[in-house]
C-alpha positions as CSV (number, residue, x, y, z in Angstrom):
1,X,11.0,89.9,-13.0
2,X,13.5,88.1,-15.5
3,X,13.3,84.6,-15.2
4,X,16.0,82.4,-16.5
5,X,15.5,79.8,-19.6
6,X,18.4,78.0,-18.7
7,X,17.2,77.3,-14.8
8,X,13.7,76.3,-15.9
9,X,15.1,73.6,-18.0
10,X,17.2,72.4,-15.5
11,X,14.0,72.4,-13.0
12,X,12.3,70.4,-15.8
13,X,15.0,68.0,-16.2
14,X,15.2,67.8,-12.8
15,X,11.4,66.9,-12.5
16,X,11.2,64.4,-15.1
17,X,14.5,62.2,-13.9
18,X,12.4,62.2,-10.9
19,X,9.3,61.1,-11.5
20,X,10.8,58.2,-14.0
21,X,12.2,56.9,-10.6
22,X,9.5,57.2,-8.4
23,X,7.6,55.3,-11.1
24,X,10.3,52.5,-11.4
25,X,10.1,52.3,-8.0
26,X,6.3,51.8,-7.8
27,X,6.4,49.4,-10.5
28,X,9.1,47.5,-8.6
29,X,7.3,47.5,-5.8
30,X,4.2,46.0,-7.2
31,X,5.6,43.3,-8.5
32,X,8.0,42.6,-5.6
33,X,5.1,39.8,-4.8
34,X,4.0,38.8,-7.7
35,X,5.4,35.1,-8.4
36,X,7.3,34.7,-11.6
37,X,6.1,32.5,-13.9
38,X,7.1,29.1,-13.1
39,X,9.1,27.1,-15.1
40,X,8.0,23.9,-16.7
41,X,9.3,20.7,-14.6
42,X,12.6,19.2,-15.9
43,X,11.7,15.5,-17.3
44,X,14.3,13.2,-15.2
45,X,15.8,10.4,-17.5
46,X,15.9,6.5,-16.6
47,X,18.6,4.8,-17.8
48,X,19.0,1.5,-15.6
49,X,16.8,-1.4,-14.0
50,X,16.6,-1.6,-10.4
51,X,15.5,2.4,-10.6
52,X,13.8,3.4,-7.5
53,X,11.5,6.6,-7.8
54,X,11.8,8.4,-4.5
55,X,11.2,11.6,-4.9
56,X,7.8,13.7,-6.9
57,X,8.7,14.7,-10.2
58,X,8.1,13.8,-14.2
59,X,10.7,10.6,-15.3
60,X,11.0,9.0,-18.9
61,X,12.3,6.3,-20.3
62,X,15.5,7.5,-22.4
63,X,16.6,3.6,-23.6
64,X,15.4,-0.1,-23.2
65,X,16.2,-1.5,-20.1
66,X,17.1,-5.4,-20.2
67,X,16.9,-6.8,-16.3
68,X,18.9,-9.6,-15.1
69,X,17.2,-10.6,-11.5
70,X,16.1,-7.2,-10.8
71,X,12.9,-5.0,-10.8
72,X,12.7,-2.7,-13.7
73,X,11.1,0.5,-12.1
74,X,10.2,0.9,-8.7
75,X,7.8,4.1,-7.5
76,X,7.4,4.9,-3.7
77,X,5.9,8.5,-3.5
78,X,3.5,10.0,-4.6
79,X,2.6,12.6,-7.5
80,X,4.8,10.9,-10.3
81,X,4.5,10.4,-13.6
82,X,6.6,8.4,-15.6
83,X,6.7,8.2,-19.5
84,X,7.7,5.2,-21.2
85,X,8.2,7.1,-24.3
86,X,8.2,4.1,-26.2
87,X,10.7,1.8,-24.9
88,X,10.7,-1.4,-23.7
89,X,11.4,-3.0,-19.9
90,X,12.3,-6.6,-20.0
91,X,13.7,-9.5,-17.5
92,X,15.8,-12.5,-18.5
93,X,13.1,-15.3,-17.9
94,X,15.8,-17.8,-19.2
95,X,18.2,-17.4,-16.4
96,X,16.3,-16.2,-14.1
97,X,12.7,-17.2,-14.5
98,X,9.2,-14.5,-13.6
99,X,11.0,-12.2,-11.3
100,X,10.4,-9.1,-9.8
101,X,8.1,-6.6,-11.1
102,X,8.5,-4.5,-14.6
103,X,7.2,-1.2,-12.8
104,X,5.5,-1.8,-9.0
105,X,4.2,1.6,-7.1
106,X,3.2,1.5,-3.5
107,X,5.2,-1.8,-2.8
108,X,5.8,-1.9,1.1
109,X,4.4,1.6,1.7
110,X,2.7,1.5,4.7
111,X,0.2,4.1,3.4
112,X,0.6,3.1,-0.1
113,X,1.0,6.0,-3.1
114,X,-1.2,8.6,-5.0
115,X,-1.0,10.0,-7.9
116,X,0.8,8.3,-10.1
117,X,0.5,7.9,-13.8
118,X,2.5,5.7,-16.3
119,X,1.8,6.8,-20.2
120,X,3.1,4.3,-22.8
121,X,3.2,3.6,-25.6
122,X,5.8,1.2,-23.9
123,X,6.4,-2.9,-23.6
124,X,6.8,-4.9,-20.0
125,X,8.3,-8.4,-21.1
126,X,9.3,-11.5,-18.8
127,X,8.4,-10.1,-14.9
128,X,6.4,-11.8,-12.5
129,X,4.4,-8.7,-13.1
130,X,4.3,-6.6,-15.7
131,X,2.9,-3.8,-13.8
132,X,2.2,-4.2,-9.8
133,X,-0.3,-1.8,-7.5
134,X,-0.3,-2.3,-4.0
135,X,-2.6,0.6,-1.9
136,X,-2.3,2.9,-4.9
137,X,-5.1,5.3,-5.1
138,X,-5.9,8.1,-7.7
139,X,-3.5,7.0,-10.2
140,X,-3.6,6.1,-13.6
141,X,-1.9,3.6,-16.5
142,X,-2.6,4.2,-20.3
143,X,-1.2,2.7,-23.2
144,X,0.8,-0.2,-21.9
145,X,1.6,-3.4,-23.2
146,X,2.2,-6.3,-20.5
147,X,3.2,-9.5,-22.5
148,X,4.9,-12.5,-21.5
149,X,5.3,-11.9,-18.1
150,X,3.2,-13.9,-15.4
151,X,1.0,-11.8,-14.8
152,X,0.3,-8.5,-16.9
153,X,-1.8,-6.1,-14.4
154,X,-2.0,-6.5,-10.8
155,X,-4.2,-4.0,-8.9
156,X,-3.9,-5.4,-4.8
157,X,-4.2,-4.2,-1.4
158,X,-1.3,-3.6,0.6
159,X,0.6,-7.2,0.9
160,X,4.0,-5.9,1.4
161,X,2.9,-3.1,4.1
162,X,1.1,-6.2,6.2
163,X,-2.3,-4.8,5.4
164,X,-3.7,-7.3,2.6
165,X,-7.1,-6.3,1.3
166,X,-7.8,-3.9,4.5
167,X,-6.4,-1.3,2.7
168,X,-7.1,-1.9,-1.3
169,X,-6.0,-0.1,-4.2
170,X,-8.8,2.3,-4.7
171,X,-10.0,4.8,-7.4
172,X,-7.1,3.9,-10.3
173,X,-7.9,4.0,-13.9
174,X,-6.7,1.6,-16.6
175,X,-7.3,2.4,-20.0
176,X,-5.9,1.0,-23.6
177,X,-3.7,-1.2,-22.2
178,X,-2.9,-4.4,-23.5
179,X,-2.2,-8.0,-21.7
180,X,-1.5,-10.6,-23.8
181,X,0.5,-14.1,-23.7
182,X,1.3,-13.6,-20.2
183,X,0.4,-17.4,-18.6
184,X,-1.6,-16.0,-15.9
185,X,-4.3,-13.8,-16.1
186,X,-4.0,-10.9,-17.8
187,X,-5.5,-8.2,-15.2
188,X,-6.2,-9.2,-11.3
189,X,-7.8,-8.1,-8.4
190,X,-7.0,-8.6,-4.7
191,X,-8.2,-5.9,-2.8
192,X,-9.1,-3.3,-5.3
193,X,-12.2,-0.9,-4.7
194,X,-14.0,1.7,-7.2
195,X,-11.6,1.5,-10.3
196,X,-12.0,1.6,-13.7
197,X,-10.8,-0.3,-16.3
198,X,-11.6,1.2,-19.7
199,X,-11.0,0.0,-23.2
200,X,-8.3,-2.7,-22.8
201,X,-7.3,-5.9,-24.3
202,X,-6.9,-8.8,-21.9
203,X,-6.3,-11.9,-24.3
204,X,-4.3,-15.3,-25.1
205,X,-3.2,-15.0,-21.6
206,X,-2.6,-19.1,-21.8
207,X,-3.3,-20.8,-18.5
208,X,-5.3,-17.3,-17.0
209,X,-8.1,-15.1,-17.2
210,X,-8.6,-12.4,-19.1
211,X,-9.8,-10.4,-16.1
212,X,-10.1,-11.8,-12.3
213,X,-11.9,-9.9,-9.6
214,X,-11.2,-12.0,-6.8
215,X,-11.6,-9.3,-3.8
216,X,-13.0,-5.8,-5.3
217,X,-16.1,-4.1,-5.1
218,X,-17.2,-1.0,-7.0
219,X,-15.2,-1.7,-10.0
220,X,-16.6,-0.6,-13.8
221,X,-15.2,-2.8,-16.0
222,X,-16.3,-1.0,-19.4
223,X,-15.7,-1.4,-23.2
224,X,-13.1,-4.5,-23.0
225,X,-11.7,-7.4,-24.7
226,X,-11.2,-10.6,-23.3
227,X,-10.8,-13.6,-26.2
228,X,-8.8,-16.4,-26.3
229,X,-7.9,-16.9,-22.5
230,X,-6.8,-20.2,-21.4
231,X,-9.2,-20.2,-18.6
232,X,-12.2,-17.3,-18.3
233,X,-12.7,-14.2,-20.1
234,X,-14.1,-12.1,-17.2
235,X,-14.6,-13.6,-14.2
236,X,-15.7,-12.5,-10.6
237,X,-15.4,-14.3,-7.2
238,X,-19.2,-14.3,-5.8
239,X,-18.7,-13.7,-2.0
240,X,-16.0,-11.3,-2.4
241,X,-16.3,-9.8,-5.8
242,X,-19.6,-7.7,-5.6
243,X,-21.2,-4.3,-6.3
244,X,-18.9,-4.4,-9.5
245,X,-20.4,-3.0,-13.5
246,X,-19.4,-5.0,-15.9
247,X,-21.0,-3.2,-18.9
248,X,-20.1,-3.7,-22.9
249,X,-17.2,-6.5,-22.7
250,X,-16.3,-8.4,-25.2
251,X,-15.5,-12.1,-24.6
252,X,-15.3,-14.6,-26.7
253,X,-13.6,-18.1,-27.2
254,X,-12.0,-18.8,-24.0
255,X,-11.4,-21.7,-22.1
256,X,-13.7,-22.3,-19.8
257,X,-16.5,-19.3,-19.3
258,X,-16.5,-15.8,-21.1
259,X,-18.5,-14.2,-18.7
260,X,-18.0,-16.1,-15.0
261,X,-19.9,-14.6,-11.8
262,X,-19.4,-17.5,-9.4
263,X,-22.5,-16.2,-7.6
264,X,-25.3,-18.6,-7.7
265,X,-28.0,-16.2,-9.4
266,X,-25.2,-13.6,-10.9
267,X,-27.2,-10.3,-8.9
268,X,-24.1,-9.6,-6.9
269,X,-22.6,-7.7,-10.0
270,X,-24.4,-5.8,-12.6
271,X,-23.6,-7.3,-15.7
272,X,-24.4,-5.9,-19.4
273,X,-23.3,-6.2,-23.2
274,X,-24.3,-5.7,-26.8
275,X,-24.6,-8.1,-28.3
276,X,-26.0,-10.4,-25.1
277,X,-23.3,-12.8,-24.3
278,X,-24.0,-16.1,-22.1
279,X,-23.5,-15.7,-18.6
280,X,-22.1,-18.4,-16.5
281,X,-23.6,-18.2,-12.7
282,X,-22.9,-21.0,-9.8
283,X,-26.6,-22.3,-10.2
284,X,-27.4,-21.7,-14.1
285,X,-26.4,-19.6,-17.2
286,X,-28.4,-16.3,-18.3
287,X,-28.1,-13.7,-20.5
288,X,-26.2,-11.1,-19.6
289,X,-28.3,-8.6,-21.5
């Protein structure tokens, strides 16, 4: 039998044309639900004061913001981060005196915030607070400079949501952050449970401590510096300030104590440094060694 070139080409063409479609299709198929890859998030810019963060995402700083009566940066959800990118918040203390808060999270929450971070470098100048925690847990602050405001760092329970220290600010970390020449103390504590605070600088805060536990427990307090306060360098309330490490400070020259545990016998806390510095306790002095 004579078989035909021409139609076994055709066959072949035929063939081929089909099986590259049935092998798009498969491929097509496969990856019909297979996620693409996603997208990295797109950084949201803050330009103003007054800026409330309401919604999860990653914010930066894009210019200075200069304040007149108003908050600076206000977060009230969760998984945020917030890069101050080098910029700098400030109030008008002239006009208007310590107002407000230079960046607050959790503020009147009633189950506070998570997950949070603020990265500096950046500078917080003339609030009432330089940075404010209320019920914030799992959420962290590096690389900040609080000066000239009130207060530089306050880590509290949840004032505003009308739980006070029922419902502490629990499992933050603070590290490399500076708070200086504020004239209160530099970081403190009402209502804060198991964070850490981690190579800072907490000094010439003028009428303050360096850093104040006053309600806390659970708290390391590693690897910081606390010189030149107008009152104490580190101090904790005994009653209401306990089951706290205070390991490898360094304190020095302040105004009334370096190392304060108003405890009488100072076991409340554990308390250690290199070189041993003097500890002040209700009922005598040791060394905290």
């Amino acid at each position: 039998m004579k078989v035909s070139l021409r139609s076994n080409l055709e066959e072949g063409r035929l063939f081929s044309g089909f099986f590259c479609v049935l092998t798009l299709s498969l491929l097509a198929a496969a990856f019909a639900g297979t996620p693409a890859f996603a997208a990295p998030p797109s950084l949201v810019p803050i330009t103003s004061c007054n800026t409330v963060i309401n919604q999860p995402g990653s914010y930066f700083l894009a210019n200075d913001l200069s304040c007149f009566g108003q908050d600076g940066i206000n977060i009230i959800v969760d998984h945020v981060t917030v890069s101050l990118n080098g910029h700098s918040i400030t109030a008008d203390v002239e006009d208007f005196g310590f107002f407000g808060n230079g960046i607050s999270v959790g503020i009147g929450v009633l189950k506070g915030n998570a997950h949070v971070t603020i990265m500096g470098p950046g500078t917080i100048t003339g609030f009432n607070a330089g940075i404010n925690f209320e019920q914030v847990t799992q959420s962290t602050v590096a690389n900040v400079m609080a000066t000239g405001n009130f207060f530089g760092f306050v880590i509290n329970g949840g004032f505003a949501a009308g739980c006070a220290q029922s419902c502490p600010s629990t499992k933050n970390t603070f590290q490399g952050n500076i708070s200086t020449n504020n004239d209160q103390h530099g970081f403190t504590m009402n209502g804060a449970n198991q964070n850490t605070y981690l190579g800072n600088t907490a000094s010439n805060n003028f009428n303050g401590h360096g850093i104040l536990i006053f309600i806390g427990t659970g708290n390391d307090v590693n690897n910081n510096v606390a010189n030149n306060n107008g009152d104490g360098g580190i101090t904790l309330v005994g009653g209401t300030a306990t089951g706290n490490n205070v390991i490898r400070n360094t304190a020095n020259g302040n105004g009334s104590f370096d190392l304060f545990d108003t405890s009488a016998d100072c076991t409340s806390n554990t308390w250690r440094t290199t070189p041993s510095v003097l500890l002040h306790c209700r009922a005598f002095n040791k060394l905290a060694s």
